[in-house]
RONUPA-687718 format. One record per residue: residue number from 1; residue in one letter; z, y, x of N, C-alpha, C in turn. Coordinates in steps of 0.001 Angstrom, whole numbers. Layout:
RONUPA-687718
<rec num="NUM" residuo="A" n_up="Z" n_north="Y" n_east="X" ca_up="Z" ca_north="Y" ca_east="X" c_up="Z" c_north="Y" c_east="X"/>
...
This chain:
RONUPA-687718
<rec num="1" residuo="X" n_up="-6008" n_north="9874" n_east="-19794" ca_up="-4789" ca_north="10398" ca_east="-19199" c_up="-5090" c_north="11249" c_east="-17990"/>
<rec num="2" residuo="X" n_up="-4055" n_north="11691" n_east="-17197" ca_up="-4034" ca_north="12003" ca_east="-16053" c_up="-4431" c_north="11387" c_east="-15051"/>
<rec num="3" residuo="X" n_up="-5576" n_north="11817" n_east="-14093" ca_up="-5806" ca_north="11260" ca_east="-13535" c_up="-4418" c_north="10898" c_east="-11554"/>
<rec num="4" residuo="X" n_up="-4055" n_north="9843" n_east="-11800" ca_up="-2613" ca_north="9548" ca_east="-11013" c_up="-1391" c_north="9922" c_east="-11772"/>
<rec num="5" residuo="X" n_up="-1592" n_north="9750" n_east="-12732" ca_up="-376" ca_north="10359" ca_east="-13674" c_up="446" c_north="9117" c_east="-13108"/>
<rec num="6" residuo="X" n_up="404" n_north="7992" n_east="-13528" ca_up="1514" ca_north="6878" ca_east="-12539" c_up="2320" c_north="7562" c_east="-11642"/>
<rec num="7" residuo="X" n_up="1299" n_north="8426" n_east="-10684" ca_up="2142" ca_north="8692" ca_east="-9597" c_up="3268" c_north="10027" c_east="-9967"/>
<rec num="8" residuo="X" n_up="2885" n_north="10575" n_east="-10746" ca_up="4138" ca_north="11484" ca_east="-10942" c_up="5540" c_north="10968" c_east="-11522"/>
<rec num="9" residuo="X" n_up="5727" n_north="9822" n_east="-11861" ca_up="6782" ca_north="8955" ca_east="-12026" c_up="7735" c_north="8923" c_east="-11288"/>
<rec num="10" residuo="X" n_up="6773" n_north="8688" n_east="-9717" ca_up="7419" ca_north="8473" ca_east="-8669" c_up="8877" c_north="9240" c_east="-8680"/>
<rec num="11" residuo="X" n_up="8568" n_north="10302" n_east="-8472" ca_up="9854" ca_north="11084" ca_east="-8504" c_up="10930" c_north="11404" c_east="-8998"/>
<rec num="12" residuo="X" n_up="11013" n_north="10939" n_east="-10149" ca_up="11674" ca_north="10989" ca_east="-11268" c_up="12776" c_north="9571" c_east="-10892"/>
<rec num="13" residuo="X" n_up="11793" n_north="8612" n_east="-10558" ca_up="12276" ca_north="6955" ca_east="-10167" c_up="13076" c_north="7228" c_east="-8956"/>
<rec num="14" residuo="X" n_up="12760" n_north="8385" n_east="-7688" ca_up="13289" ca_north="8205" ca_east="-6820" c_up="14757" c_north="8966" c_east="-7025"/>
<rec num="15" residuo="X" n_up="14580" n_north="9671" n_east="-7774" ca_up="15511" ca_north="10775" ca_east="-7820" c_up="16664" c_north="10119" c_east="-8538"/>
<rec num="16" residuo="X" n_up="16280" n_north="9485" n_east="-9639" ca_up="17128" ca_north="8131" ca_east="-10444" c_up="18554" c_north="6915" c_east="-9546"/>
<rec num="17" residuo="X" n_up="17736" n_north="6972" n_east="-8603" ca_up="18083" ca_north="5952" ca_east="-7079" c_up="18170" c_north="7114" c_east="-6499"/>
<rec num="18" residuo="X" n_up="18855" n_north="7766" n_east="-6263" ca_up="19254" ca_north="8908" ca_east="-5103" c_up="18566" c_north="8970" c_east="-4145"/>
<rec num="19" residuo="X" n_up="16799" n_north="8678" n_east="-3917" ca_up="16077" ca_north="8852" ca_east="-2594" c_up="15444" c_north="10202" c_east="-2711"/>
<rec num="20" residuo="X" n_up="15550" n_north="11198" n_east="-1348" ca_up="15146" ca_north="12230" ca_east="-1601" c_up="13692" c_north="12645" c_east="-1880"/>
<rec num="21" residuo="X" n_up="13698" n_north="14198" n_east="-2282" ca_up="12274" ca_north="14071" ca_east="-2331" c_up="11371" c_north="14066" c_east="-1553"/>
<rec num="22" residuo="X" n_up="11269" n_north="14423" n_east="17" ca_up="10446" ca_north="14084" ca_east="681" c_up="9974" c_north="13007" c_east="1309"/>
<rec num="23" residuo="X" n_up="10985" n_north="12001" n_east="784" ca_up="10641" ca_north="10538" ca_east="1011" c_up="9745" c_north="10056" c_east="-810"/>
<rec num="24" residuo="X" n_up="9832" n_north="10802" n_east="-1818" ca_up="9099" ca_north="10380" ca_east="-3136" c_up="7755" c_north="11129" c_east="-2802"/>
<rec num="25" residuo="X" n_up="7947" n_north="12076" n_east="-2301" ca_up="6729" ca_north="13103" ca_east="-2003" c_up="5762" c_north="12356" c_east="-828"/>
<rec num="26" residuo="X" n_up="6202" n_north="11546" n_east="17" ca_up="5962" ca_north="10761" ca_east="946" c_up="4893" c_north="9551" c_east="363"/>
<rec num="27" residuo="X" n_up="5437" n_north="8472" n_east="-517" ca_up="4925" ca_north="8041" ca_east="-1027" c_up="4031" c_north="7941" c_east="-2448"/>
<rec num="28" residuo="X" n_up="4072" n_north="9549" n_east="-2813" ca_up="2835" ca_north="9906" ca_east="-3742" c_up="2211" c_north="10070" c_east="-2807"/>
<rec num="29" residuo="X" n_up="1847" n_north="10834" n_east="-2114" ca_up="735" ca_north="10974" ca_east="-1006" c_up="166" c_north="9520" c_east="-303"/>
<rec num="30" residuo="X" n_up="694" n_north="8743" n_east="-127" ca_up="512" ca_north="7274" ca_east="403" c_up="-625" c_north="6927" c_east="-1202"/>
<rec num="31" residuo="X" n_up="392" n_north="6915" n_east="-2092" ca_up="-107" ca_north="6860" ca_east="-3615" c_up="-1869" c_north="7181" c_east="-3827"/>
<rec num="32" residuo="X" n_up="-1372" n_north="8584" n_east="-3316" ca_up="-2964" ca_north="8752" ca_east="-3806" c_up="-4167" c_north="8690" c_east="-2399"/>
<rec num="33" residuo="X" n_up="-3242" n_north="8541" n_east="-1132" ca_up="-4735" ca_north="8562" ca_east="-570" c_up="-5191" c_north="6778" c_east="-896"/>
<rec num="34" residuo="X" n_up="-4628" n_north="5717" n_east="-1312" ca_up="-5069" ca_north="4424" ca_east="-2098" c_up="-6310" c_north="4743" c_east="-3239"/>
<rec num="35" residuo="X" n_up="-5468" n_north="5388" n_east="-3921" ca_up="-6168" ca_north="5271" ca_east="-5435" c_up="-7458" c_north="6173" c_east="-5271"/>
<rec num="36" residuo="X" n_up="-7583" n_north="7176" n_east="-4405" ca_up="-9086" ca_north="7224" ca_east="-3733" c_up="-10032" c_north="6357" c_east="-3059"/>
<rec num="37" residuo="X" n_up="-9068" n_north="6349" n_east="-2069" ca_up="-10413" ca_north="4237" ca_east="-1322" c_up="-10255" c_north="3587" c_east="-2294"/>
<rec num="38" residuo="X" n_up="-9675" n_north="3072" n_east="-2936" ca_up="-9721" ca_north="2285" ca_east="-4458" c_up="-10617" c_north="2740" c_east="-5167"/>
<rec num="39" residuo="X" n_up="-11329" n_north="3547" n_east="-5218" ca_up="-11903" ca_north="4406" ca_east="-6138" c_up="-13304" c_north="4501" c_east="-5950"/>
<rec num="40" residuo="X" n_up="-13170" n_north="4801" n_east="-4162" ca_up="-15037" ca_north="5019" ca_east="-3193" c_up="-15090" c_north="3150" c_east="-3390"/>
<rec num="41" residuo="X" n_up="-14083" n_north="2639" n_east="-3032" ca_up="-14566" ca_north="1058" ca_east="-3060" c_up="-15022" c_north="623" c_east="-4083"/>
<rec num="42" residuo="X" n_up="-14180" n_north="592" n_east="-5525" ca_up="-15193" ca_north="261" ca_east="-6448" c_up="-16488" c_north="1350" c_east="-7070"/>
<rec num="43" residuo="X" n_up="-16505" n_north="2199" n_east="-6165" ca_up="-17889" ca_north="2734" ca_east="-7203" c_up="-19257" c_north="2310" c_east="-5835"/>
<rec num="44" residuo="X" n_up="-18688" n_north="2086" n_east="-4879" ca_up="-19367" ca_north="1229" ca_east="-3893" c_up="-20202" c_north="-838" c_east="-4239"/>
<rec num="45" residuo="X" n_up="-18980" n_north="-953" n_east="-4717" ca_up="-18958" ca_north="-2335" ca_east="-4936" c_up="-19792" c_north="-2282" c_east="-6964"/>
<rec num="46" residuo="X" n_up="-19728" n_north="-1649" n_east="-7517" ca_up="-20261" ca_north="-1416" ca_east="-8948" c_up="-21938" c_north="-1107" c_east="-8636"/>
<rec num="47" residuo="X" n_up="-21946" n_north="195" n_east="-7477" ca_up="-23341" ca_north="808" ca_east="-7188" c_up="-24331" c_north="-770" c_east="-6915"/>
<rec num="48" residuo="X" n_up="-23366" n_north="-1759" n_east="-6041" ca_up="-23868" ca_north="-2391" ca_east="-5139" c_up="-24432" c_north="-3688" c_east="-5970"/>
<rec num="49" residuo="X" n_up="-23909" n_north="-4078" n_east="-7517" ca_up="-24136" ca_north="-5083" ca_east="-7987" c_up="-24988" c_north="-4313" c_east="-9004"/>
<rec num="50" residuo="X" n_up="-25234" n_north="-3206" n_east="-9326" ca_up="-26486" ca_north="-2581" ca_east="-9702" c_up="-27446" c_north="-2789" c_east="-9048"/>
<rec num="51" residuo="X" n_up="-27444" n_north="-2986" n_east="-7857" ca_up="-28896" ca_north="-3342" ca_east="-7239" c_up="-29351" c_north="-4559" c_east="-7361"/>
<rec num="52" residuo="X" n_up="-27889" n_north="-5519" n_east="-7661" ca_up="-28267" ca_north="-6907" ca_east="-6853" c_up="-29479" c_north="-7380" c_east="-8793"/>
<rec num="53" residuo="X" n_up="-29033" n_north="-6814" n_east="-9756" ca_up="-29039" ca_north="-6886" ca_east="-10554" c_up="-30482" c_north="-6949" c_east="-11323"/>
<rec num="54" residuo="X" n_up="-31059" n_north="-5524" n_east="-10711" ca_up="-32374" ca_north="-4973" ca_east="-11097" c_up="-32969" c_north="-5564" c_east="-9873"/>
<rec num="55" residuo="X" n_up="-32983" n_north="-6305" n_east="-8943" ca_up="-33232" ca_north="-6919" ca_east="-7957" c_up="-33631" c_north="-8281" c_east="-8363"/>
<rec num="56" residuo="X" n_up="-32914" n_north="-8839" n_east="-9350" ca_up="-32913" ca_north="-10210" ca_east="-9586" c_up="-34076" c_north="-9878" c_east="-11383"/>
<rec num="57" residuo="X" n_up="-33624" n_north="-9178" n_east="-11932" ca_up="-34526" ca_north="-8875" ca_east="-13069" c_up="-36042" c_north="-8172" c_east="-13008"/>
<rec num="58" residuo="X" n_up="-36572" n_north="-7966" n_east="-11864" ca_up="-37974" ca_north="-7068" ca_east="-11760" c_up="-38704" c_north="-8369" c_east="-11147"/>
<rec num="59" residuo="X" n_up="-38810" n_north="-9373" n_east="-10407" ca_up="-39761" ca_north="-10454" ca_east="-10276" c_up="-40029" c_north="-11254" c_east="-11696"/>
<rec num="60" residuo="X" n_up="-39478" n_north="-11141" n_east="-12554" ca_up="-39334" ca_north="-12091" ca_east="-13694" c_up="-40025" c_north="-10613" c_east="-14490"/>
<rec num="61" residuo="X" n_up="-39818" n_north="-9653" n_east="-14663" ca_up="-40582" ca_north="-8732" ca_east="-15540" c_up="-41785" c_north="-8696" c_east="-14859"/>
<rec num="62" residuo="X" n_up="-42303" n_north="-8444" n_east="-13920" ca_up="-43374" ca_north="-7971" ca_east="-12878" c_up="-44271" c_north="-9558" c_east="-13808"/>
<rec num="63" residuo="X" n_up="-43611" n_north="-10456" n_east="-13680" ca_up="-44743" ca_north="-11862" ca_east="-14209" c_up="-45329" c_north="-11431" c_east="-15082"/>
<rec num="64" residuo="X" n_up="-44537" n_north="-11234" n_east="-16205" ca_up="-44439" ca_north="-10874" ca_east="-17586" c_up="-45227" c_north="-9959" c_east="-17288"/>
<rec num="65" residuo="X" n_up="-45271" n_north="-8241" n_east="-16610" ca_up="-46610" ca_north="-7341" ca_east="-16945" c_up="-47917" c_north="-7894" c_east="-16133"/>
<rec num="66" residuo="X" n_up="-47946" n_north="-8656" n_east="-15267" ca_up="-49042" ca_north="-9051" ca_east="-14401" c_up="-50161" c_north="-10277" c_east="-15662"/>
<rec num="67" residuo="X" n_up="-49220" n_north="-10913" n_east="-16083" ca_up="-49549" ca_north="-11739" ca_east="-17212" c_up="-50716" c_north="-10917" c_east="-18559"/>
<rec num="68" residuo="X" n_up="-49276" n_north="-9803" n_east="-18863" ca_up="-50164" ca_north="-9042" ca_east="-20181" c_up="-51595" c_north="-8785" c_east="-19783"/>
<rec num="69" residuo="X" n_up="-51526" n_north="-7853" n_east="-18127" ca_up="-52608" ca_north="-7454" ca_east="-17602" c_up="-54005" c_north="-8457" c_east="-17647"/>
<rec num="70" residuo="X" n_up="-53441" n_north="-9676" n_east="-17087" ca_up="-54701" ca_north="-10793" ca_east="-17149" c_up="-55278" c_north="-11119" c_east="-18193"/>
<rec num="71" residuo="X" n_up="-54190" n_north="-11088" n_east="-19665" ca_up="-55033" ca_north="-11270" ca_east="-20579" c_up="-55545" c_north="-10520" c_east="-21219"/>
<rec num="72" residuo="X" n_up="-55588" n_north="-8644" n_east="-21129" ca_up="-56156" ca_north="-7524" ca_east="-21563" c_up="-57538" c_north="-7385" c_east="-20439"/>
């Protein structure tokens, strides 16, 4: 889809309920500066359990090639 397509709703919803548009226009902008920090946060928090990840899996491989090595 669109990326914030949700938020173009907004207006349509406000306009429905008689709130004007610079109060719908108000809160798309609220709208999307969220769904950006929402956005740096999880690709922050995703980057961050990528590390924890290959962090926890390379002492347990490292055995495993140190091993092959000893017996070649």
């Amino acid at each position: 889809g669109v990326a914030g397509g949700s938020l173009l709703l907004i207006p349509m919803a406000c306009n429905l309920f008689g709130i004007s548009t610079d109060v719908a226009m108000q809160v798309v902008a609220i709208g999307f500066i969220i769904s950006v920090v929402q956005d740096s946060a999880e690709t922050a928090l995703n980057s961050s359990t990528d590390v924890l990840f290959t962090a926890a899996a390379c002492p347990p491989a490292d055995a495993v090639l140190e091993s092959d090595a000893a017996r070649a």
